[in-house]
C-alpha positions in Angstrom: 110.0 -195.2 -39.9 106.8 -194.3 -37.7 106.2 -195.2 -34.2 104.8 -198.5 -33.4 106.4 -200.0 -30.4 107.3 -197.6 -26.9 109.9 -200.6 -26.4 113.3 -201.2 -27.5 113.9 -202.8 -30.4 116.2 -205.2 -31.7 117.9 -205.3 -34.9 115.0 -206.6 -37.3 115.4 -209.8 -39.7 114.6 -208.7 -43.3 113.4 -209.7 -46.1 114.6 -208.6 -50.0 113.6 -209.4 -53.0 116.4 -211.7 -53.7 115.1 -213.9 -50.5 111.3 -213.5 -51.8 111.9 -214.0 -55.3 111.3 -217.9 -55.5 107.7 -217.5 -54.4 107.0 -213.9 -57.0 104.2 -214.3 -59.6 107.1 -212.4 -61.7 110.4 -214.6 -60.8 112.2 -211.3 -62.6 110.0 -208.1 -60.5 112.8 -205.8 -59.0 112.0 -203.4 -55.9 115.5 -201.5 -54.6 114.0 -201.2 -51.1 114.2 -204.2 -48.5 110.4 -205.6 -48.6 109.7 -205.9 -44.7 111.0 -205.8 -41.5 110.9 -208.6 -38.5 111.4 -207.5 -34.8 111.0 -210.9 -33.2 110.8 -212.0 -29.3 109.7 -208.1 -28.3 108.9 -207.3 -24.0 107.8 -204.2 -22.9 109.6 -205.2 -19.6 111.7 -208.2 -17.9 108.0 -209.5 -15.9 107.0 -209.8 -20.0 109.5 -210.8 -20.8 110.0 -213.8 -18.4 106.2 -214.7 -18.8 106.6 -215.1 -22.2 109.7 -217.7 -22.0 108.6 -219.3 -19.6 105.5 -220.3 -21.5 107.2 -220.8 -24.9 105.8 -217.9 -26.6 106.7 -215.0 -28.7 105.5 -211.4 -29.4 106.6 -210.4 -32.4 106.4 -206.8 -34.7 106.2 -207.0 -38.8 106.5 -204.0 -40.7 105.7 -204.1 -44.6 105.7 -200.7 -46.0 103.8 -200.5 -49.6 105.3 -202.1 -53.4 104.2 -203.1 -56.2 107.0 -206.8 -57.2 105.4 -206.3 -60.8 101.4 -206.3 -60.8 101.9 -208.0 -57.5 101.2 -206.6 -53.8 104.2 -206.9 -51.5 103.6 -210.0 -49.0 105.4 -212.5 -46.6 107.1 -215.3 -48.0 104.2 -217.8 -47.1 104.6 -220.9 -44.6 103.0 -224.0 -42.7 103.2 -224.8 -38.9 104.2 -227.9 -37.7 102.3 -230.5 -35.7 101.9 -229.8 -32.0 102.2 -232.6 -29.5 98.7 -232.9 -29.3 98.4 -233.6 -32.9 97.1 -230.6 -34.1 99.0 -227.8 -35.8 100.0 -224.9 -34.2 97.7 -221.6 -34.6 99.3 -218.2 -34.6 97.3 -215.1 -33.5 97.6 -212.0 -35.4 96.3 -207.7 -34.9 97.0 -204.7 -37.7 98.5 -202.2 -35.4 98.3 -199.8 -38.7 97.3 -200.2 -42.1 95.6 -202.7 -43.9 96.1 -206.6 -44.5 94.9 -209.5 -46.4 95.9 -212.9 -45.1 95.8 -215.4 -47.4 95.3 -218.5 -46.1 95.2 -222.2 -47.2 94.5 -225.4 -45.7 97.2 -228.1 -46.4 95.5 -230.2 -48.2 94.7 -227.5 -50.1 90.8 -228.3 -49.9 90.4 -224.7 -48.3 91.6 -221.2 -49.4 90.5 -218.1 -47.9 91.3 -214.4 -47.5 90.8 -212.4 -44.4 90.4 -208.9 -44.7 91.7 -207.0 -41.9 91.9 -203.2 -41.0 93.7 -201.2 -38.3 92.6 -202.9 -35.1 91.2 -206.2 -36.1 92.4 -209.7 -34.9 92.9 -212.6 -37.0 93.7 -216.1 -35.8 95.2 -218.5 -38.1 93.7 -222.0 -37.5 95.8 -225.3 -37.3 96.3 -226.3 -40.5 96.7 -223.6 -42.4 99.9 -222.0 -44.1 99.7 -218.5 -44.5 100.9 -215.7 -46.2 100.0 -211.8 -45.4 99.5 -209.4 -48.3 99.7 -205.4 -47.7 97.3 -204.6 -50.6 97.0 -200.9 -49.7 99.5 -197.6 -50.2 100.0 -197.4 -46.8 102.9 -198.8 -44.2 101.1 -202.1 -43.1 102.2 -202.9 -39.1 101.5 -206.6 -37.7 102.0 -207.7 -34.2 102.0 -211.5 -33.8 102.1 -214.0 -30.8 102.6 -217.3 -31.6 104.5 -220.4 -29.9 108.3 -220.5 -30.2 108.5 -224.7 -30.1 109.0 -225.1 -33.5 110.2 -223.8 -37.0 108.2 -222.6 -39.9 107.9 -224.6 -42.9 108.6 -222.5 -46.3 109.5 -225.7 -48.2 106.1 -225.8 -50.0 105.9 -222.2 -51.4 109.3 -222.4 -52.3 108.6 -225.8 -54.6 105.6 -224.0 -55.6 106.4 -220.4 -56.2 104.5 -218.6 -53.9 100.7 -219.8 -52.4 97.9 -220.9 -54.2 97.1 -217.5 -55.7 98.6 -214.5 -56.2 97.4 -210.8 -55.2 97.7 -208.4 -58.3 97.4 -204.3 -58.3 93.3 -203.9 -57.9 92.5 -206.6 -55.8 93.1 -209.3 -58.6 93.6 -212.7 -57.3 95.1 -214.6 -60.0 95.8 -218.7 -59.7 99.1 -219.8 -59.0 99.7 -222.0 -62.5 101.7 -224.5 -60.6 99.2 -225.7 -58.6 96.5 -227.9 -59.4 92.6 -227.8 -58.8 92.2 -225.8 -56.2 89.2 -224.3 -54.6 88.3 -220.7 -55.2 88.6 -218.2 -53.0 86.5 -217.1 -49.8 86.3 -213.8 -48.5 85.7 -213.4 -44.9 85.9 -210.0 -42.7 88.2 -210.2 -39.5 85.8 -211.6 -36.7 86.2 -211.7 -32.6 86.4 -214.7 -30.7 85.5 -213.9 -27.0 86.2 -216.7 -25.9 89.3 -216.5 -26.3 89.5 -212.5 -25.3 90.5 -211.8 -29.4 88.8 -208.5 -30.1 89.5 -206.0 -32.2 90.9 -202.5 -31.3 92.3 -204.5 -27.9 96.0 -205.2 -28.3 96.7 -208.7 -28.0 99.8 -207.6 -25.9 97.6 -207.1 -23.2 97.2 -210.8 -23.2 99.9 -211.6 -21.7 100.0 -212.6 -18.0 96.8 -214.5 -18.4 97.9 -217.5 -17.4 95.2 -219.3 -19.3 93.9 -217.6 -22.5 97.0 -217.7 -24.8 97.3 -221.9 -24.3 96.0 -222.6 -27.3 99.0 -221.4 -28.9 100.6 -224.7 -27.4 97.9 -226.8 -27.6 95.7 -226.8 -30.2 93.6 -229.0 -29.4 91.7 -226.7 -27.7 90.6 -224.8 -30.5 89.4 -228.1 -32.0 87.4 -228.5 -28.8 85.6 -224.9 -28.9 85.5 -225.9 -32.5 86.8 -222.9 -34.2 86.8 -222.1 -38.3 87.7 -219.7 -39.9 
């Protein structure tokens, strides 16, 4: 597997596509490979390490080499954040290390659904609200970092009832509805943008982030990102 992290790393959590197959545009696609690879709560040293914990947080490394499940691009499984004690869900901020990534998002009420495109380098913060679910649509090893807040669980409940998200990525680029929704919105298409304010630019690794005792509280409290009014 190719170098993406000078660190030591733990044994990953993975995912096959036994665990994947309830949320598959073809319930019956095979793939003899494990789909990707989750090294979660990753330091670079103990300082890290301890700055992290100590703020609730969590650096974390996925790694989705290329497949075809069927017509369909290998992805994540898809999920929703919780509420944060402020009343606002909790955002999770995203950077390719390598390769290429759509994240397909969609807003809970389903009002919203939107794909960012993303290439080596480029940032991409998931907004409260939004379940998401990342899609390497390329033929190359997709790598992800991630920090996000480690006070709750992810919520997979609703792309389990519902097979996967609100449409599905197919071999070309297709995006084809998901029959067992409803109405539902069509898709936008947005390019990976900065936010400055929040020190999110591309081809600047978010692990450099941390030990900024301010920048990464959003993650907690995301009120603050209603308050700077982000959208995606």
């Amino acid at each position: 597997m190719m170098k993406f992290w000078d660190g030591t790393l733990p044994k990953p959590g993975q995912r096959t596509v036994e665990d994947m197959r309830s949320v598959l545009a073809d319930f019956n696609a095979c793939a003899e490979n494990t789909l990707y690879f989750m090294y979660r709560s990753l330091s670079m040293n103990p300082g890290d390490k301890e700055w992290l914990s100590a703020r609730c947080l969590r650096y974390d490394i996925t790694v989705i080499p290329p497949c075809l499940l069927g017509d369909e691009y290998v992805k994540t499984k898809g999920h929703y954040h919780p509420k944060a004690p402020d009343g606002f869900g909790f955002p999770e901020l995203y950077q390719v290390i390598s390769g290429e990534a759509h994240f397909l998002l969609q807003k809970r009420d389903l009002s919203d659904v939107v794909v960012v495109r993303a290439k080596t380098g480029d940032v991409v913060l998931v907004p409260p609200g939004y379940g998401h679910v990342t899609i390497n649509p390329s033929n190359e090893t997709l790598v992800m970092a991630n920090i996000v807040s480690d006070a709750f669980k992810s919520e997979y409940e609703f792309y389990e009832h519902n097979h996967g998200a609100a449409y599905y990525e197919l071999f070309g680029n297709v995006f084809l509805k998901n029959p067992n929704y409803g109405d539902v919105p069509k898709i936008r298409f947005v390019d990976a943008f900065e936010v400055p304010e929040l020190k999110i630019l591309h081809n600047q690794s978010i692990y450099d982030l941390i030990g900024d005792d301010e920048v990464l509280e959003y993650l907690n409290n995301p009120v603050i990102l209603e308050k700077i009014n982000f959208k995606i």
